[in-house]
C-alpha positions in Angstrom: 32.4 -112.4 233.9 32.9 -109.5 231.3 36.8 -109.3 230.3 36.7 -105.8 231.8 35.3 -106.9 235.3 38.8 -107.5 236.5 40.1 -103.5 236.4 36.6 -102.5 238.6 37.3 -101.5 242.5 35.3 -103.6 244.3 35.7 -102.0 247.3 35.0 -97.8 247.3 35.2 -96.5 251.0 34.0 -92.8 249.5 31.7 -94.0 247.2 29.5 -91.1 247.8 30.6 -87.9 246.4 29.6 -85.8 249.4 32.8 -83.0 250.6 34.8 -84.8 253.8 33.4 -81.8 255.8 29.8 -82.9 255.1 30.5 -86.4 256.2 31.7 -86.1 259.3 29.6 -83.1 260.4 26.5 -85.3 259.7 27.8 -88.1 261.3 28.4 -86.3 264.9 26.2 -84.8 267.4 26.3 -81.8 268.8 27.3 -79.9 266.3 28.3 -75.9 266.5 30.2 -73.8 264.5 32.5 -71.9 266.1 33.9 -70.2 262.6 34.4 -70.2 259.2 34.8 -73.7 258.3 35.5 -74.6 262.7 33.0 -76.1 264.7 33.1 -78.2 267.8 30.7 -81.1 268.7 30.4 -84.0 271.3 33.4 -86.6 270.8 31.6 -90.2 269.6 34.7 -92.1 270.4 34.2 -91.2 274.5 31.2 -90.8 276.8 31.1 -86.7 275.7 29.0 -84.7 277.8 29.5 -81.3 276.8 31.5 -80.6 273.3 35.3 -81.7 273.2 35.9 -82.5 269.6 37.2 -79.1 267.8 36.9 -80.1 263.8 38.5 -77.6 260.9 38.5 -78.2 256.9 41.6 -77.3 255.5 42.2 -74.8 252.7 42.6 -78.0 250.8 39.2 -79.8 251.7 40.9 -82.0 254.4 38.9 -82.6 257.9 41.1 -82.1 260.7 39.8 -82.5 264.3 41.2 -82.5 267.8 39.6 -84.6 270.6 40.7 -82.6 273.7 40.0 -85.7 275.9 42.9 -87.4 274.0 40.6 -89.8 271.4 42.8 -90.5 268.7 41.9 -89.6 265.1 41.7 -93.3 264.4 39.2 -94.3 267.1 37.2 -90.9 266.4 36.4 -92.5 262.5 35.7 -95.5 263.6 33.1 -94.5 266.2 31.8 -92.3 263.0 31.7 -95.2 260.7 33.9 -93.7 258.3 37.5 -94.3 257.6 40.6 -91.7 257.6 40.5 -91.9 254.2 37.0 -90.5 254.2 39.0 -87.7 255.4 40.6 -86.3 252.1 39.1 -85.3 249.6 39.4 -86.8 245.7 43.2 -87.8 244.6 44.4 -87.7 248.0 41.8 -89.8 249.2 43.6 -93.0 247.6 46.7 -92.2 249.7 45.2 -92.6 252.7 43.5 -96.1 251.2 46.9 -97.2 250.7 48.0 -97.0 254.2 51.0 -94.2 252.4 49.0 -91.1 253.7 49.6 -87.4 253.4 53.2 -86.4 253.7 53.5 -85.4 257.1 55.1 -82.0 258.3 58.4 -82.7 260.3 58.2 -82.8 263.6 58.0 -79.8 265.2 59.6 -78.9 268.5 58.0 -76.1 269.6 54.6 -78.1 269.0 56.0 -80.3 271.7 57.1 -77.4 273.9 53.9 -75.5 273.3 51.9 -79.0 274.5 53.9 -79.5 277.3 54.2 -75.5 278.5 50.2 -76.1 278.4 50.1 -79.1 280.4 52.6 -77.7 283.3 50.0 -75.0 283.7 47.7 -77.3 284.2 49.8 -78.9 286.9 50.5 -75.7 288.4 46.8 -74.8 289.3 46.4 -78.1 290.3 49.3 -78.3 292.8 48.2 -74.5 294.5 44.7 -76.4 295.2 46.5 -79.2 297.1 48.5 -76.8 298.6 45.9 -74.3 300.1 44.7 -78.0 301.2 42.0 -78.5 298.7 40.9 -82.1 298.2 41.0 -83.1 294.5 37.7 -84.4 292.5 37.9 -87.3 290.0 38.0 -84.7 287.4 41.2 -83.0 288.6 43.1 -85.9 289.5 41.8 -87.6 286.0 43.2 -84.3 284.2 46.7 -84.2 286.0 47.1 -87.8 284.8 46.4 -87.1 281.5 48.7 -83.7 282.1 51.5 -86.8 283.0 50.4 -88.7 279.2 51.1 -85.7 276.9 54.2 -84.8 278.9 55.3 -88.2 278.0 54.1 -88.6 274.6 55.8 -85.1 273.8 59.2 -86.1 275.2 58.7 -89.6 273.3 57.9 -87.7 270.1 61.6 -85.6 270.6 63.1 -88.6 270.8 63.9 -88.6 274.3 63.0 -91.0 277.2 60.5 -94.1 276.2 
């Protein structure tokens, strides 16, 4: 063992030099761009059919994606065989390694009221079909219940009811 063996990473997540972007776009399937530096592919951490993951790089190289079936971030790299830190590019790639991460924006309310305005518009269409007597599909009933989850999870983010 040479004496400078001890200061070498033995372990390099990102070993390859190619952009976040690159990565993860090559990794899913599906792919489409929808705009500069926006596309939308097949989510690989749920049984996808048609496109629901929307995926944007960041003025600052950074991959940020939205699984609009509710995937988290975590389980969406994994099912990629990447990590999140795989997700930054260079000198804020080590963050993430560290478990310390980006700084985060505060929390935003109107985020949460935005979500939640979405959702009980969701519920509204939903509740006309039942009442002009309609009878619900999987689907419908499937979406209202995840209509329920981000109501919850927005009112858990505020601080409110857990």
């Amino acid at each position: 063992m040479d004496k400078n063996s001890r200061f070498r990473k033995t372990y390099q997540p990102n070993a390859d030099n190619r952009a976040p972007i690159d990565k993860v776009l090559s990794a899913l399937d599906g792919v489409k761009k929808t705009g500069p530096d926006k596309w939308i592919a097949r989510c690989p951490a749920h049984d996808d059919k048609r496109p629901s993951l929307s995926v944007k790089q960041a003025d600052d190289g950074k991959v940020l994606f939205k699984c609009w079936s509710g995937c988290s971030a975590q389980a969406i790299t994994e099912a990629l065989g990447l990590s999140l830190a795989d997700l930054f590019p260079g000198d804020r790639r080590s963050l993430a390694d560290h478990g310390t991460g980006p700084m985060r924006r505060p929390f935003d309310y109107r985020d949460a009221l935005t979500g939640i305005s979405t959702e009980a518009i969701t519920i509204r269409v939903i509740a006309g079909a039942l009442q002009r007597g309609e009878t619900l599909d999987e689907s419908a009933v499937n979406r209202l219940a995840l209509a329920e989850e981000r109501i919850s999870d927005a009112l858990a983010g505020t601080g409110g009811a857990k």
